[in-house]
C-alpha positions in Angstrom: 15.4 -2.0 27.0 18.3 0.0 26.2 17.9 3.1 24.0 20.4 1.5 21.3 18.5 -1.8 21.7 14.9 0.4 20.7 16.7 2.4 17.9 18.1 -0.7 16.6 14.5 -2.5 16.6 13.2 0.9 15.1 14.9 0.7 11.9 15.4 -2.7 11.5 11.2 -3.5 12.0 9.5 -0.2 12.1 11.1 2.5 10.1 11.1 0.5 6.5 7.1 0.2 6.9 6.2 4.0 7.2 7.1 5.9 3.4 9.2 8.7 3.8 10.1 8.5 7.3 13.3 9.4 9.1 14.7 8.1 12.5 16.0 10.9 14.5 19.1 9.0 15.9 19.6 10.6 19.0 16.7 10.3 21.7 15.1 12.9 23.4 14.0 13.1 27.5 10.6 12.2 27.6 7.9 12.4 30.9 7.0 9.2 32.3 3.2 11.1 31.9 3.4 11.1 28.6 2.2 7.6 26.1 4.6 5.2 24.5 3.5 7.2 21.3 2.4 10.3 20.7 1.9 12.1 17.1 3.8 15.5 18.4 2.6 17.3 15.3 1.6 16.1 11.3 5.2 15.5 10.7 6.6 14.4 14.2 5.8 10.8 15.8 7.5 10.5 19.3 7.7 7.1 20.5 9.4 4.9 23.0 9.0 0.9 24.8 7.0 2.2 27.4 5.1 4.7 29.1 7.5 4.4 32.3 11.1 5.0 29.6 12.5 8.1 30.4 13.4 8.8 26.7 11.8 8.8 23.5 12.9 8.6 20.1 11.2 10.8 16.9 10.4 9.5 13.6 9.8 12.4 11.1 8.7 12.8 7.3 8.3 16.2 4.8 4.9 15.0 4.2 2.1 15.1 6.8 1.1 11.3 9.3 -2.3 10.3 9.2 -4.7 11.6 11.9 -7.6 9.6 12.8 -9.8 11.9 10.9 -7.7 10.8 7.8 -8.8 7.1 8.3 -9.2 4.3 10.8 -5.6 2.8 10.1 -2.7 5.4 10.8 1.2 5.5 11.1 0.1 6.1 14.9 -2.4 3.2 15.1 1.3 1.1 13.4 3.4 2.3 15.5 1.2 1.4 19.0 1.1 -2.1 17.7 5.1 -2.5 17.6 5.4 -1.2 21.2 2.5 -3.4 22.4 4.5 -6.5 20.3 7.7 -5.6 21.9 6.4 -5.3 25.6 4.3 -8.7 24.7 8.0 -10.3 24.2 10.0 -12.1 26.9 12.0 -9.4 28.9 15.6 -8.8 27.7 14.8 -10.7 24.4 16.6 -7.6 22.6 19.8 -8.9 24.2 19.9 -12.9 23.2 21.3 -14.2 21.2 17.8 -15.4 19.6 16.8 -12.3 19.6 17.0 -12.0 15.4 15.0 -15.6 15.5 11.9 -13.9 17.6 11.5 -11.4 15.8 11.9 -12.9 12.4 8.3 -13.6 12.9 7.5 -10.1 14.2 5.9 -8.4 10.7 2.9 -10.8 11.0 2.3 -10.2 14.6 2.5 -6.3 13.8 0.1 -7.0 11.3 -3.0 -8.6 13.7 -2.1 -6.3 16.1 -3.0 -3.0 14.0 -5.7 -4.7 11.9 -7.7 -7.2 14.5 -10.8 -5.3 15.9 -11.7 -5.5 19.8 -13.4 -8.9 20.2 -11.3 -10.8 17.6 -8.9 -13.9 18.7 -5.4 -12.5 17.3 -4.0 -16.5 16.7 -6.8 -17.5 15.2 -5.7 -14.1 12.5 -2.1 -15.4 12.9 -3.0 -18.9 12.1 -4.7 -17.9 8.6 -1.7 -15.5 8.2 0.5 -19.0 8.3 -1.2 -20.8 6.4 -1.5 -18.5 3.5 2.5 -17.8 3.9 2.8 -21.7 3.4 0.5 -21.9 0.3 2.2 -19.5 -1.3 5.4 -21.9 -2.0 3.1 -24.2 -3.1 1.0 -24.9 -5.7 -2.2 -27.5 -6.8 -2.4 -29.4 -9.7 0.4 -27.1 -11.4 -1.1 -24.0 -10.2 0.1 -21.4 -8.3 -2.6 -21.6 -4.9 -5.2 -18.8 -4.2 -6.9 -18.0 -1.2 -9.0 -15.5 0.5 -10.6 -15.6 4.5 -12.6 -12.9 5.8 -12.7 -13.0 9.7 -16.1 -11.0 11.4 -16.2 -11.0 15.3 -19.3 -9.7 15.6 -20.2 -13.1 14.0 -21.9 -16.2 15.7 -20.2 -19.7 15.2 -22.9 -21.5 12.9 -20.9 -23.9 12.0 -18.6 -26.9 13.9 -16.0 -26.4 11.9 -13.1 -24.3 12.2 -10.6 -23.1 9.9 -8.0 -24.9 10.9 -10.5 -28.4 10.5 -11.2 -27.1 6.8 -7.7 -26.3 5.5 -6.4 -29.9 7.4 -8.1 -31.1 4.2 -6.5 -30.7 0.5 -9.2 -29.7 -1.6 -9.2 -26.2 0.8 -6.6 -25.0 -1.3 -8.8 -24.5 -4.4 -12.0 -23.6 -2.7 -12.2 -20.2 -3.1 -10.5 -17.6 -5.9 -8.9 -14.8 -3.9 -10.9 -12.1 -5.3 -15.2 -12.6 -5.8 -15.2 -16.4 -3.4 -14.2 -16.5 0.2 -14.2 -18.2 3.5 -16.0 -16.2 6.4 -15.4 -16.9 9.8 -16.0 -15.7 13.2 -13.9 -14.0 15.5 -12.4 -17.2 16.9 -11.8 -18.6 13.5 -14.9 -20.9 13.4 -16.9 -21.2 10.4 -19.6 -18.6 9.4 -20.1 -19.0 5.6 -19.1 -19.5 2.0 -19.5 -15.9 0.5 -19.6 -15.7 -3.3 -19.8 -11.6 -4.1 -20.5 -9.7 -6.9 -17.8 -6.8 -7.8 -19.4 -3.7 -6.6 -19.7 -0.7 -9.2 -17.9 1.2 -8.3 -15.4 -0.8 -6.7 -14.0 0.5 -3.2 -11.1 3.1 -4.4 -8.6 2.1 -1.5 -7.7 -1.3 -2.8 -6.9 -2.9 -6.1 -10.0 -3.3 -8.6 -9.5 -7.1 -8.7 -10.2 -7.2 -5.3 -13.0 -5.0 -5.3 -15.9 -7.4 -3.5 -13.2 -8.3 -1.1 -12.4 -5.1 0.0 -16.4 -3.9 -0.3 -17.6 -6.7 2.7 -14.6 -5.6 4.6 -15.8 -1.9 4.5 -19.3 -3.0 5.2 -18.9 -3.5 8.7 -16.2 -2.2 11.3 -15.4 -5.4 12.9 -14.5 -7.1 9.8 -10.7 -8.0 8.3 -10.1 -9.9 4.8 -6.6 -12.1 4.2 -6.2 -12.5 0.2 -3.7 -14.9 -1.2 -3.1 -13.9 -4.9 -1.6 -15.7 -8.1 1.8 -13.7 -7.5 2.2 -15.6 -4.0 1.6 -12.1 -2.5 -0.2 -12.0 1.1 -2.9 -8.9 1.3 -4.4 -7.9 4.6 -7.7 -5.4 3.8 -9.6 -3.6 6.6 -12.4 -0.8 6.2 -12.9 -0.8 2.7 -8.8 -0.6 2.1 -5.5 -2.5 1.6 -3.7 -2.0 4.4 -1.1 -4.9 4.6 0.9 -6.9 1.6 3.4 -9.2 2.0 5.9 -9.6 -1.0 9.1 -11.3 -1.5 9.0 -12.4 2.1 8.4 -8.4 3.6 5.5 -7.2 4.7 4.6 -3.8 3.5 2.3 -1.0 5.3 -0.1 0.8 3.2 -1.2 4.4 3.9 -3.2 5.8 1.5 -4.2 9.1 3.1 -0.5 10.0 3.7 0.8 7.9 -0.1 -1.8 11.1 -1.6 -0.9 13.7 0.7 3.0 12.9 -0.8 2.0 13.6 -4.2 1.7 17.2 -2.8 -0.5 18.9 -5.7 -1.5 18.8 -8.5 -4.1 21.6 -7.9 -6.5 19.7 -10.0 -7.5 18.1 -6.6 -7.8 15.6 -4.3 -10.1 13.6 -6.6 -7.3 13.6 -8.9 -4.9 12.1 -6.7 -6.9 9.4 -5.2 -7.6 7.9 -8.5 -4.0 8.3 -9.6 -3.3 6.2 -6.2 -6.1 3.6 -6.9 -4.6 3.2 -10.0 -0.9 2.8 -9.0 -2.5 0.1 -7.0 -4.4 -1.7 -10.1 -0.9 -1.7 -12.1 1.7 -2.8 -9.2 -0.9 -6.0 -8.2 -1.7 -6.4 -11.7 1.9 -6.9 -12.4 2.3 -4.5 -15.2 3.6 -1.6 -13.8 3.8 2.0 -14.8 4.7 5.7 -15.3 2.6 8.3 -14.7 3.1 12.1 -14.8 1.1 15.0 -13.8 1.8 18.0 -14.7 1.5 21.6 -13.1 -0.4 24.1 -14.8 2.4 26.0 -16.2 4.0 23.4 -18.1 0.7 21.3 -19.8 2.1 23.6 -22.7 5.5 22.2 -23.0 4.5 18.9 -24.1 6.6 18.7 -27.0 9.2 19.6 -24.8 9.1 17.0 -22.3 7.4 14.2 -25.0 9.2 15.3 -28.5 7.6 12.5 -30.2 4.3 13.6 -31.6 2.3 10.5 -32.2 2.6 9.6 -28.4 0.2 12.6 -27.9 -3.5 12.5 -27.7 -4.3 15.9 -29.0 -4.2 16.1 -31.9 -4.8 12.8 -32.3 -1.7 11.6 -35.1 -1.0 7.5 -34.6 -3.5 5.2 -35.3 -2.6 4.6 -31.0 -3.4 8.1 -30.3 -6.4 7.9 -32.5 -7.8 4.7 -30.7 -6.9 5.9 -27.3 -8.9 9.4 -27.6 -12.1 7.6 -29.2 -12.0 5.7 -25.9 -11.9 8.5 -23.8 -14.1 10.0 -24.9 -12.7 13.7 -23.6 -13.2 12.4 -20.2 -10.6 13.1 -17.3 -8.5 10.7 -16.1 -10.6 10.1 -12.3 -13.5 9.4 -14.7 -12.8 6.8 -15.8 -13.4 2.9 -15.7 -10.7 2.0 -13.8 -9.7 -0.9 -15.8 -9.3 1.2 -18.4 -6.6 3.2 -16.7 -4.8 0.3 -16.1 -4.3 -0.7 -19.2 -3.2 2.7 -20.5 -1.0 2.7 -18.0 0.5 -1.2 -19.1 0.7 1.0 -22.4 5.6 0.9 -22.5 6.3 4.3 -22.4 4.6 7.2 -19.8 1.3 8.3 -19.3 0.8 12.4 -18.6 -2.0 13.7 -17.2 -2.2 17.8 -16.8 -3.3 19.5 -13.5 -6.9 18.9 -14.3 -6.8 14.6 -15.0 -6.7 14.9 -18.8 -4.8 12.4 -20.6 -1.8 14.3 -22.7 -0.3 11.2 -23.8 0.2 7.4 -23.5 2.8 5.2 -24.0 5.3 8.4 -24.6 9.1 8.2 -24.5 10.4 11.1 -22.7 13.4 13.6 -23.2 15.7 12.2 -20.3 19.0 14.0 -19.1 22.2 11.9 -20.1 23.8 10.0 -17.3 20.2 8.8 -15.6 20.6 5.7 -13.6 18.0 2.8 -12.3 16.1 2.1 -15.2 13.9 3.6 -17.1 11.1 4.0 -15.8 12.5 5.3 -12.7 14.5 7.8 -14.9 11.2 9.0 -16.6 9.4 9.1 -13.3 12.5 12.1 -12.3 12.2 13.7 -15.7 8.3 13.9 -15.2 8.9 15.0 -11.4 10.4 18.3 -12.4 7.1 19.4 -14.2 4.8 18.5 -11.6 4.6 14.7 -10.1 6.0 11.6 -11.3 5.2 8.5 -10.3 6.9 4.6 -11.2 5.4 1.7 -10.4 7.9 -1.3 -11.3 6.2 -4.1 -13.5 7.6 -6.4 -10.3 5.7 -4.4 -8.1 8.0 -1.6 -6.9 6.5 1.8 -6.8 7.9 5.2 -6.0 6.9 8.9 -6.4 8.1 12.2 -7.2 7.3 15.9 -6.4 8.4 18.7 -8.0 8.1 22.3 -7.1 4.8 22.1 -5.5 5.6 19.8 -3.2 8.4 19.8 -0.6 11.1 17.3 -1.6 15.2 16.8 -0.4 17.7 17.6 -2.8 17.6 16.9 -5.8 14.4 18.2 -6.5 13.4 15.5 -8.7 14.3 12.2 -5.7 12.3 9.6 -6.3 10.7 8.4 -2.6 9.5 5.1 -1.6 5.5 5.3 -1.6 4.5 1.5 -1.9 6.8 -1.3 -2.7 
């Protein structure tokens, strides 16, 4: 494989997955001693086709890859599974003509690759990956098809039926809910169990809330991966606890929460604060409602009226019969305490939600002093505006979702650029 084949299969497959990264475009000489990918430093990933290439080529970001001490499923751990999927493809594919028709298919082989643990028949993840992809232009009775498989290969086949046997047979399609009711099978896709679950308290704070018992068995065990179909025709892939996968609109999107908080840079109320922003950016994009959050920095919680003129937006003191309602149910408690479902739904709330650098709630539902002349929408616009205070984050009600930093975290010019976090 040529270097401009590799670049081209970089950017094209690879690079829209990670947030935030940049393709170096020239390649570097690279040690045939050295692996196919290496994580040079916290904001350097060297990779290349093979061991044996010559060259490499470096993917960078401003904020920091995931290490393995971060979690069990890195931008490393991503980017081993595209070489291995390449090398598994028939030599000089890169060159055909079919080449755009092989890997058309690549995301969802990408996909079993990173998530499937040893032990675990890939086709047999592949195969449930299809046929939720075909439910999802279909629908049952009028309704829109839901579906969720949880494969276990450390599981024994108790059954002698397999998956493929089951969903051969139409009333498959409405056996099980997508989020509290799913199919279990072993690591060749035969037949374990019918697993109804309870939604843990609290749920798992690396997925959405909805799929909360989902994403709990998953994190019960290491050897376990989930596959949800939801009601938006959206394909989820959850391993360890987390969402790691989704499939929307026909892309497949890669999750990393470790490094989606690390981008948020501060606030300095702390990484408590940050995950639950993130679990909640999470609850609102697959909830469909969307959002626009703001944190901001200690020095500017005072400016309030500044950045929200409109005084019955804000929670203290409490002026609209909103504001009033809102503050009796939160009871003075920060944002990271509490319910989660609760923070979604101040966060459906039209308008922004600002936090200060300790989680509590400013104001909801607050339309923002924007700078004439802002462009793509908004939400987005609010999202800048709240980014040179502190953080601002959108999250589009059709599931887009971007970030900003402002002067505590390191960001290209302007300062207030909105980047890609989870689409």
């Amino acid at each position: 494989m040529t270097p401009d084949h590799f670049r081209s299969l970089l950017r094209q497959h690879l690079l829209p997955l990670i947030s935030g990264a940049v393709l170096v475009p020239k390649p570097a000489p690279s040690p045939g001693a050295r692996p196919a990918v290496v994580l040079r430093s916290r904001h350097s990933l060297e990779i290349k086709p093979s061991q044996d290439a010559p060259w490499c080529f470096t993917i960078t970001r401003l904020h920091p890859f995931a290490s393995a001490s971060d979690g069990p499923v890195t931008e490393k751990a991503l980017a081993k599974a595209f070489v291995e999927g390449l090398a598994a493809m028939p030599p000089g594919f890169e060159a055909s003509p079919y080449a755009s028709d092989l890997m058309a298919r690549f995301g969802r082989r990408l996909v079993a690759r990173t998530l499937c643990p040893e032990g675990m028949d890939r086709s047999a993840v592949l195969a449930a990956i299809d046929q939720l992809e075909a439910w999802s232009s279909r629908s049952y009775e009028g309704h829109p098809i839901v579906a969720a498989v949880g494969f276990s290969a450390a599981g024994r086949k108790s059954s002698d039926v397999s998956l493929q046997e089951a969903w051969a047979e139409d009333f498959s399609a409405v056996l099980t809910n997508s989020f509290d009711t799913m199919l279990v099978a072993d690591g060749n896709g035969q037949l374990l169990a019918y697993a109804a679950m309870a939604p843990p308290d609290p749920p798992p704070p690396l997925a959405p809330v909805r799929l909360g018992a989902v994403a709990q068995w998953c994190g019960q065990h290491p050897d376990r991966l989930a596959l949800v179909l939801n009601r938006h025709a959206e394909l989820l892939a959850l391993r360890h606890g987390q969402l790691v996968f989704a499939r929307r609109a026909g892309r497949w999107f890669f999750l990393g929460p470790e490094a989606i908080v690390n981008q948020m840079g501060g606030p300095r109320g702390g990484e408590e604060l940050r995950r639950a922003v993130y679990a909640s950016c999470l609850d609102a994009s697959f909830a469909g409602t969307g959002a626009c959050l703001g944190i901001l920095n200690k020095e500017f919680s005072s400016r309030l009226r500044e950045i929200a003129p409109e005084a019955n937006d804000h929670l203290r003191p409490p002026l609209s019969a909103k504001a009033r309602l809102l503050h009796q149910a939160i009871n003075g408690q920060p944002f990271p305490a509490l319910d989660r479902r609760l923070r979604q739904e101040i966060l459906a709330i039209d308008g922004a939600t600002i936090l200060d650098h300790q989680g509590q709630i400013l104001a909801a539902g607050a339309i923002l002093k924007v700078p004439g002349g802002s462009s793509g929408g908004g939400r987005r616009a609010a999202a800048q505006a709240l980014s040179t205070y502190g953080v601002g984050i959108k999250v589009s009600a059709d599931a887009a979702s971007r970030a900003s930093s402002g002067p505590q975290a390191p960001a290209p010019p302007p300062r207030a650029a909105v980047r890609r976090v989870f689409d």
